[in-house]
MARSEFI-63802 format. One record per residue (C-alpha): y, z, x. Coordinates in pm, whole numbers, plus 32768, in hexadecimal, padded with zeros to 4 digits. Layout:
SITE    yy    zz    xx
SITE     Y     Z     X
...
***
This chain:
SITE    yy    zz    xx
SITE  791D  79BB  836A
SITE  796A  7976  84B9
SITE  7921  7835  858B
SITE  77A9  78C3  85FB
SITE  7757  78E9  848C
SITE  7755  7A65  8498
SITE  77E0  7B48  8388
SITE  7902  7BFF  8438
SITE  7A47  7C06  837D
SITE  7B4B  7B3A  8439
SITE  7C87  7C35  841C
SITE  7D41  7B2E  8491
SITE  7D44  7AA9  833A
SITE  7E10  7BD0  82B3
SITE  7EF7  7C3E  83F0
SITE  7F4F  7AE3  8429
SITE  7FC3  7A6F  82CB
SITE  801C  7BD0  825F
SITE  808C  7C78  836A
SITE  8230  7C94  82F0
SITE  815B  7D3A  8195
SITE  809A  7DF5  825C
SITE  81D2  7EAB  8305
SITE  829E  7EC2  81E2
SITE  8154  7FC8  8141
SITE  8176  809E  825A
SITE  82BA  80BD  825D
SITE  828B  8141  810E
SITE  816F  81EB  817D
SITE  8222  829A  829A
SITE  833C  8302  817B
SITE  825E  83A6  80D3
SITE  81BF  8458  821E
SITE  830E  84FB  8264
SITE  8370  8529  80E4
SITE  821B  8608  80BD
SITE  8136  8600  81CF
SITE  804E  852E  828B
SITE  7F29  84A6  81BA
SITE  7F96  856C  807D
SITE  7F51  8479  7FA0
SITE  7DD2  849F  7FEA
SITE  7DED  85C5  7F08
SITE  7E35  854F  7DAC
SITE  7D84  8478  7CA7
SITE  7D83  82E9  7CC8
SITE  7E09  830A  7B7B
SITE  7F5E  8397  7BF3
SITE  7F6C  828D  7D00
SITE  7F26  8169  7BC1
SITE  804D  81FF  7AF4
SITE  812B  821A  7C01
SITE  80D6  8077  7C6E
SITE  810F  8046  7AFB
SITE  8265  80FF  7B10
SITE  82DF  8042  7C4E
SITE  824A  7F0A  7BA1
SITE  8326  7F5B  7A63
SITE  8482  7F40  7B3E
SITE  8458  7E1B  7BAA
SITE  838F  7DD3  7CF0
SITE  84DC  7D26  7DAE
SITE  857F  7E53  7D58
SITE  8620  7F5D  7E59
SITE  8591  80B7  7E19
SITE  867B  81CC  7E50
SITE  8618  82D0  7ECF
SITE  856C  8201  8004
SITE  862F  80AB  8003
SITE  84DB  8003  8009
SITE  847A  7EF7  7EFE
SITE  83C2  7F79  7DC7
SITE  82AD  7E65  7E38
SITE  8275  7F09  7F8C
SITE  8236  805A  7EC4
SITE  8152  7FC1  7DD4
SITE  807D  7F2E  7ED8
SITE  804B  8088  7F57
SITE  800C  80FF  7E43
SITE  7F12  7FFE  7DF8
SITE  7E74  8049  7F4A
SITE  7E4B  81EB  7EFB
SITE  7DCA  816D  7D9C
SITE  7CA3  80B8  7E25
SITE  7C63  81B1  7F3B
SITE  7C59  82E6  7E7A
SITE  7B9B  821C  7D6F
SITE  7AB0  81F6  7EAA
SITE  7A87  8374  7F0F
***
């Protein structure tokens, strides 16, 4: 809530404290826009998004993955984030 009392989401909250996150996903995300296409992912089941968090997960979320040189935790956050919004659709 904000000072007045009214129920509007203070985005603050999540730039602010996870803003260097925030950049590291679309890094990843913009990987993945050049590896396939823009918004690609919005075509598959969550499901495929869940395995492939679990995957990244697996190796070790401080680890380097190789083909992009990003950390497998970046790439399972994303993949967290298409899980829940194709879980959504």
């Amino acid at each position: 809530m904000n000072r007045e009392g009214e129920n509007k989401p203070d985005w603050t909250l999540l730039l602010e404290d996870f803003g260097p996150a925030l950049m590291e996903a679309l890094r990843v995300i913009e990987f993945g826009a050049s590896k396939h296409s823009t918004r690609d992912w919005m075509k598959h089941p969550p499901e495929q998004y869940k395995k492939a968090m679990m995957r990244h997960v697996m190796k070790g979320i401080d680890g380097v993955d190789t083909e992009s040189g990003m950390l497998h935790g970046d790439h399972a956050l994303v993949n967290l984030l298409m899980w829940r919004m194709r879980r959504r659709s």
